[in-house]
C-alpha positions in Angstrom: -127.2 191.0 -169.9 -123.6 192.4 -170.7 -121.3 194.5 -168.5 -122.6 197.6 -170.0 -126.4 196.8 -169.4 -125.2 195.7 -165.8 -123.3 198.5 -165.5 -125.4 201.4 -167.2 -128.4 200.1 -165.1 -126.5 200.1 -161.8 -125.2 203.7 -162.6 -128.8 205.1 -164.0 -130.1 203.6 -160.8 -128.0 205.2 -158.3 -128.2 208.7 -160.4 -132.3 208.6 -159.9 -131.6 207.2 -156.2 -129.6 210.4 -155.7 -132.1 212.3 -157.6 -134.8 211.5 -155.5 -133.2 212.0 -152.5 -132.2 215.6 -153.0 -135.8 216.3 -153.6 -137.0 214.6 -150.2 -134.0 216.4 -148.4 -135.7 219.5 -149.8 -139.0 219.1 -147.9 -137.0 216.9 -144.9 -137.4 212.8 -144.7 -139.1 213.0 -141.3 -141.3 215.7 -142.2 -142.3 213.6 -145.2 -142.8 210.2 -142.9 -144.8 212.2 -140.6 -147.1 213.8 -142.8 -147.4 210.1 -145.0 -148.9 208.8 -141.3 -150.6 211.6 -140.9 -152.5 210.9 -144.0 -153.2 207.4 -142.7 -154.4 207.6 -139.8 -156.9 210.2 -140.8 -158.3 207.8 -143.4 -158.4 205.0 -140.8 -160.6 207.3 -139.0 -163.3 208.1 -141.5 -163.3 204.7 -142.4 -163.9 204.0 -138.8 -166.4 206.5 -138.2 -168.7 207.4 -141.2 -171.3 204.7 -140.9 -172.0 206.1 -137.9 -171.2 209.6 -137.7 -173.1 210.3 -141.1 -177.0 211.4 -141.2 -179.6 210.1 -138.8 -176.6 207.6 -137.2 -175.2 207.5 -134.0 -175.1 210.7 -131.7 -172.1 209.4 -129.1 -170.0 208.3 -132.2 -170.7 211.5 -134.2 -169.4 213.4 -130.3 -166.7 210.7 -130.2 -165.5 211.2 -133.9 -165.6 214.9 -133.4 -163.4 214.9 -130.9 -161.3 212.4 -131.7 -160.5 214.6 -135.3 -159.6 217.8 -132.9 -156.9 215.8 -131.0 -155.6 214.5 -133.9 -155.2 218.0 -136.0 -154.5 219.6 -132.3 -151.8 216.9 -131.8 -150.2 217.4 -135.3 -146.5 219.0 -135.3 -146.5 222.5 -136.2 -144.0 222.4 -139.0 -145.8 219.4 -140.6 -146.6 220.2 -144.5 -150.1 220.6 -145.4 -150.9 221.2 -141.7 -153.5 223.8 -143.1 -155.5 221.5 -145.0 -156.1 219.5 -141.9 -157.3 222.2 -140.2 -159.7 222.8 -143.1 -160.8 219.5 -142.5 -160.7 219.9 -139.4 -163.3 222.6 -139.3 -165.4 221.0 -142.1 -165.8 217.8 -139.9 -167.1 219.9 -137.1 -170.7 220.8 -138.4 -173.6 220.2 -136.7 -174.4 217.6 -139.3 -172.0 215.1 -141.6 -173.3 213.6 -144.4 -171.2 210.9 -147.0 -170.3 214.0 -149.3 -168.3 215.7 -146.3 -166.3 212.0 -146.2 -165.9 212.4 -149.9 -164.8 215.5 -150.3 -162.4 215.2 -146.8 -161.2 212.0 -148.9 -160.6 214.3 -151.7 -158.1 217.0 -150.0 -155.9 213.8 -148.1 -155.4 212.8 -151.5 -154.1 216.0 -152.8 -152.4 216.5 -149.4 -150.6 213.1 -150.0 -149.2 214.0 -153.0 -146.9 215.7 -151.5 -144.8 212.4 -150.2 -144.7 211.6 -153.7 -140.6 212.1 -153.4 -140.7 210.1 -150.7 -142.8 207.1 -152.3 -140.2 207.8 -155.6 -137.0 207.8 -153.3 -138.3 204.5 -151.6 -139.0 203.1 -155.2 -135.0 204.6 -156.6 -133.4 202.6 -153.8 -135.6 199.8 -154.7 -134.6 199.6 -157.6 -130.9 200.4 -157.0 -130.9 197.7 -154.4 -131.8 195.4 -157.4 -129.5 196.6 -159.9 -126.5 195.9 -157.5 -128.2 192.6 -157.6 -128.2 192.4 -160.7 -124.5 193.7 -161.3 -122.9 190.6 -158.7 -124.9 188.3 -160.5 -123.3 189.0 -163.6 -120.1 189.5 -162.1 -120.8 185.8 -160.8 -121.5 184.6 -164.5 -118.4 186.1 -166.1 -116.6 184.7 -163.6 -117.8 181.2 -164.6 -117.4 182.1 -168.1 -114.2 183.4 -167.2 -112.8 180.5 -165.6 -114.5 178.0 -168.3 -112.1 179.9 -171.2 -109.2 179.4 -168.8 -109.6 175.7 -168.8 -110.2 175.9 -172.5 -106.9 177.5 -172.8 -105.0 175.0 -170.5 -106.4 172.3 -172.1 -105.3 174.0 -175.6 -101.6 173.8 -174.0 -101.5 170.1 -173.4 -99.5 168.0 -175.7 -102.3 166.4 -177.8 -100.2 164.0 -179.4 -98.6 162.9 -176.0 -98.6 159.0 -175.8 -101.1 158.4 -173.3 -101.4 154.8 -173.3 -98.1 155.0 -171.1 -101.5 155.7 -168.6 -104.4 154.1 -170.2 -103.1 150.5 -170.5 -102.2 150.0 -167.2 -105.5 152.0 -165.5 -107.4 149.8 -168.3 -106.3 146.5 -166.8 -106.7 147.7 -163.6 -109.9 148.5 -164.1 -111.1 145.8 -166.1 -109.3 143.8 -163.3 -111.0 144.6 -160.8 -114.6 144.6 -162.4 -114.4 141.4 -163.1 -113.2 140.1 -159.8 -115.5 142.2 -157.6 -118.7 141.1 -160.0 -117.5 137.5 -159.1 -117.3 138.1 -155.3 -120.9 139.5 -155.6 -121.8 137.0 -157.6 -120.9 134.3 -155.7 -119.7 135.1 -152.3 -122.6 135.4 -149.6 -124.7 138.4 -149.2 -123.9 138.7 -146.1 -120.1 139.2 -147.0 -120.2 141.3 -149.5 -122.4 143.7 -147.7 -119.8 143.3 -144.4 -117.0 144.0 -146.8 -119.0 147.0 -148.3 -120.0 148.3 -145.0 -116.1 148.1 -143.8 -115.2 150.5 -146.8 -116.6 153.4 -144.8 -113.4 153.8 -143.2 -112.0 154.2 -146.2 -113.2 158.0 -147.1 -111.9 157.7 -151.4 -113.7 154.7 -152.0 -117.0 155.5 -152.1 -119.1 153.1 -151.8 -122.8 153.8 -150.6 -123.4 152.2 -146.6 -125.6 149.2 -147.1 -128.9 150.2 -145.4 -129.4 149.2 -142.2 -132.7 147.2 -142.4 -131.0 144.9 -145.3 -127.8 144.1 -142.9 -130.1 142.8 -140.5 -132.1 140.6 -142.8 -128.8 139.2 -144.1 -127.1 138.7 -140.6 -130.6 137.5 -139.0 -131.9 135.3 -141.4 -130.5 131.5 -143.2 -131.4 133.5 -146.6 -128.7 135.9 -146.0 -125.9 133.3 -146.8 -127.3 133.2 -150.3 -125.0 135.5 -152.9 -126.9 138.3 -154.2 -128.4 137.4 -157.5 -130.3 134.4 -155.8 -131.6 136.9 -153.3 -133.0 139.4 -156.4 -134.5 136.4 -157.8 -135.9 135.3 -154.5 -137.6 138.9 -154.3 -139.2 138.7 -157.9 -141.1 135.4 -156.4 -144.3 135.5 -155.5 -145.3 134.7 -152.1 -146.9 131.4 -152.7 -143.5 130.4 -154.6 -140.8 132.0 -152.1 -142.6 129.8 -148.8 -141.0 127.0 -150.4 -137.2 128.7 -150.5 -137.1 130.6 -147.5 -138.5 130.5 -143.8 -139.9 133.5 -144.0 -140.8 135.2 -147.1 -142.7 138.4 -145.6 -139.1 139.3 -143.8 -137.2 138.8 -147.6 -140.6 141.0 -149.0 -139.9 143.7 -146.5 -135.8 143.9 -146.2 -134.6 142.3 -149.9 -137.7 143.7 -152.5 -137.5 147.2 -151.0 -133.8 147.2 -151.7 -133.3 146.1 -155.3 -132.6 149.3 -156.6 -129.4 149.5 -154.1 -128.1 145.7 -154.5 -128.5 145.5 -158.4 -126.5 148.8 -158.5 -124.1 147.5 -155.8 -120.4 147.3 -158.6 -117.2 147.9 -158.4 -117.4 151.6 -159.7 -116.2 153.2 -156.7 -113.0 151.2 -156.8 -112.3 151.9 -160.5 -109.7 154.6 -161.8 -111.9 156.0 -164.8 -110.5 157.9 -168.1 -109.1 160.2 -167.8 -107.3 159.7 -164.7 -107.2 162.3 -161.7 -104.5 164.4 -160.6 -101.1 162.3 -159.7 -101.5 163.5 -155.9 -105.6 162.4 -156.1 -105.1 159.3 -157.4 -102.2 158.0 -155.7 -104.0 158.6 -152.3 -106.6 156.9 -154.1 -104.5 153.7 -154.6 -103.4 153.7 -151.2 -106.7 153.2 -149.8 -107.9 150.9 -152.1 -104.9 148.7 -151.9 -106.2 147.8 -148.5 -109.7 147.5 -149.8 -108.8 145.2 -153.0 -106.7 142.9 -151.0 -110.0 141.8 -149.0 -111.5 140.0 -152.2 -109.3 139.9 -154.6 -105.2 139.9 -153.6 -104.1 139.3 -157.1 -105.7 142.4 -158.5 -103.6 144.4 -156.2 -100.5 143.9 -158.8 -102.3 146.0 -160.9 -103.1 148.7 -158.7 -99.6 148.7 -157.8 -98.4 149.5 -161.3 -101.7 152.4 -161.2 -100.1 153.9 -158.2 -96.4 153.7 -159.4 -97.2 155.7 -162.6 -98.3 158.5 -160.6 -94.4 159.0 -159.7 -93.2 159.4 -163.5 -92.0 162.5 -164.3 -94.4 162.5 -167.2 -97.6 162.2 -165.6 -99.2 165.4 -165.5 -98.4 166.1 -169.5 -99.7 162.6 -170.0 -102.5 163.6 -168.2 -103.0 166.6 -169.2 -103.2 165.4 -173.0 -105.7 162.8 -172.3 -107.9 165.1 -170.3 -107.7 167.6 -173.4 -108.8 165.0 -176.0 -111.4 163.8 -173.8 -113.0 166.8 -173.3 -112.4 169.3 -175.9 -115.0 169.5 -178.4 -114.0 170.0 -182.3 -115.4 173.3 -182.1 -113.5 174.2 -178.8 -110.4 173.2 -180.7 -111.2 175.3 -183.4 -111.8 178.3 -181.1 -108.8 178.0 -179.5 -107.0 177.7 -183.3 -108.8 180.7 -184.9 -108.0 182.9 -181.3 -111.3 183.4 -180.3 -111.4 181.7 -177.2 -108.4 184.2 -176.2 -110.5 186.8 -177.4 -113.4 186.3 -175.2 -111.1 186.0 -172.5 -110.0 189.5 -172.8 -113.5 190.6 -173.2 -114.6 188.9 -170.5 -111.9 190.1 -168.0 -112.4 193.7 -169.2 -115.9 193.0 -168.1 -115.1 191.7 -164.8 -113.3 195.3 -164.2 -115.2 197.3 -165.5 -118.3 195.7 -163.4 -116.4 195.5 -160.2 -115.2 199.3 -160.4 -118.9 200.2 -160.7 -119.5 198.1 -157.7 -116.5 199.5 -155.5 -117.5 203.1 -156.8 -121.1 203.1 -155.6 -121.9 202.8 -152.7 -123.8 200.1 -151.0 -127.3 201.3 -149.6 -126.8 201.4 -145.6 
C-alpha cells in the first residue's frame, strides 16, 4: 500500500462516515437505537410465544402473550418511527385466535419496519471502516518510517571513506580477539568445571559481557560432587556414557545423567564470544566501556591477554576512529547493489519520496479526526 492508497482510503472513509451520519442525524441516533430495540425485543417475543400461543396451544400463554404485546406497543415512545406499524401488529396479534401465518406475516412488517435503521447499521459500518483505515494509515506511516530510516543509513554509510585504512582497527581487535579465544578455550579446556562455571557465574556483575548464568542445577552438581573438578570436555564425554560404563568413572552416574546430559547444549556452547570485539567494531564510546569491563574479567584467566585489550581500548581515543569505523561498517554491510543505488541517486530519490509520503500521510492523519 502507497501513501495515496493509505491516504485516498482514509479520506473516502471518513467522507462515507460523514455521509452516513448526516442521514442518521436526519431521523435522530436515539430515535434510531430505540426503534432497532424495539424491533428486537418484539422478535424475542414471538419467538418466545408462538409455540404456545398458536392454534389449539396454551390458553394462559396465549392471555399472557396478549398482554404482554399491549405493554410493550403501550410502553413504546410516542415519537418512535414506525410506531404505527406496531400498533398494526398490535391489533393483528389481538384476535381471538393466532395461527403460524399471523407470526409470519408480523415477522414480515418488523422486517420492513427495520429497514428503516438501515443508516444506522451503515453509519456503524462507515466508522468501522474508518476506524480501520486510520489503522491502516499509522501502519504505513510506521513502514515508511522504517524505510525511511533504512535509506538514511544507506546514505551515511555512502559518506564513509571507503578507502579509509581500517586495519589501523582490524589488526589490533583481530589479535585481541584471536587472543583471547584461544586462551579462554584453554581455560575451559583444562581448568575444572567447577572454575570455569564460578568464573562465568561472577561475570554477571559485569552487565557488557554477556555471558549466559550457568544454570542452577549444573553449579550444584559441579560444587557437590568429586566429578565436578573434571574440566568440561571430560564431563561431555562422561554424559555420552552409558550407565553401565559411567559406574566405573563417577560415584554416581544418575546425578551426572540428570545435572551434566541435560546441559550439553549450554556447556558445549559455553566460548569466549561474549568477551570478543567482532568486525566491525562498535561505537568508540560502546566499545571502550566494553574494554573496561572486560579488562577486569580477562585478567581472571588469562593476565597476558589483557595487553591486547589494552591496545583495543586505546584506539578508541584516536582521532580517527569513527571515520575508520565508519568505513569498515560501510564495506561490511553495503551490498554491491546498495552501492550502486547510492552511485546512480536512487537511493536519494526514494528518500524524497518517501519523506513526501510521510507528510502527506501524517497531514491526513492530523486533518481528520480521530473517532471519539
Amino acid at each position: 500500500m502507497t501513501d495515496a492508497d493509505a491516504v485516498t482510503r482514509l479520506r473516502r472513509a471518513d467522507a462515507d462516515r460523514r455521509a452516513a451520519r448526516e442521514r442518521v442525524d436526519a431521523v435522530g441516533e436515539d430515535a434510531l437505537r430505540a426503534l432497532r430495540t424495539a424491533c428486537e425485543e418484539l422478535r424475542a417475543l414471538l419467538t418466545e410465544y408462538e409455540g404456545r400461543a398458536t392454534g389449539d396451544g396454551d390458553f394462559a400463554a396465549f392471555i399472557e402473550f396478549q398482554d404482554r404485546i399491549a405493554h410493550f406497543t403501550n410502553d413504546l415512545d410516542e415519537e418512535l418511527p414506525e410506531r404505527t406499524v406496531f400498533e398494526e401488529i398490535d391489533e393483528r396479534l389481538q384476535q381471538r385466535r393466532l395461527t403460524e401465518d399471523d407470526f409470519a406475516a408480523v415477522r414480515e412488517r418488523i422486517d420492513a419496519a427495520a429497514e428503516t435503521v438501515d443508516p444506522l447499521v451503515e453509519w456503524e459500518d462507515a466508522r468501522e471502516r474508518y476506524r480501520e483505515a486510520r489503522r491502516a494509515t499509522r501502519r504505513r506511516l510506521d513502514t515508511v518510517g522504517d524505510q525511511i530510516d533504512d535509506r538514511e543509513r544507506l546514505v551515511e554509510l555512502g559518506e564513509a571513506d571507503l578507502d579509509a585504512p581500517t586495519e589501523r582497527l582490524r589488526e589490533p581487535i583481530e589479535r585481541y580477539d584471536e587472543a583471547v579465544t584461544d586462551a579462554f578455550d584453554a581455560f575451559r579446556s583444562n581448568a575444572s568445571a567447577r572454575e570455569v562455571l564460578d568464573f562465568v557465574e561472577t561475570t554477571a556483575l559485569y552487565p557488557l559481557v554477556p555471558f549466559r548464568e550457568p544454570p542452577e542445577d549444573l553449579l550444584a552438581y559441579v560444587h557437590g560432587h568429586e566429578a565436578g573438578t573434571e574440566p568440561i570436555p571430560k564431563l561431555l564425554a562422561y554424559a555420552a556414557y552409558s550407565q553401565s560404563k559411567l559406574d566405573h568413572y563417577v560415584a554416581d552416574a544418575d546425578a551426572l545423567k540428570r545435572s551434566v546430559a541435560t546441559r550439553q547444549t549450554y556447556l558445549e556452547r559455553l566460548d569466549a564470544d561474549p568477551l570478543t570485539v567482532g568486525w566491525p567494531p562498535p561505537a568508540a564510546d560502546t566499545l571502550r566501556w566494553q574494554c573496561n569491563e572486560r579488562i577486569s574479567v580477562v585478567a581472571r584467566f588469562a593476565p597476558d591477554v589483557v595487553s591486547d585489550l589494552r591496545a583495543v581500548r586505546a584506539l578508541t581515543r584516536r582521532s580517527d576512529y569513527d571515520r575508520l569505523r565508519d568505513s569498515a561498517v560501510a564495506r561490511e554491510r553495503l551490498t554491491d547493489a546498495e552501492r550502486e543505488r547510492l552511485r546512480t541517486g536512487a537511493v536519494a530519490d526514494e528518500l524524497a519520496d518517501l519523506r513526501a509520503e510521510r507528510d502527506a500521510l501524517r497531514d491526513a492523519l492530523d486533518e481528520l479526526s480521530p473517532l471519539a
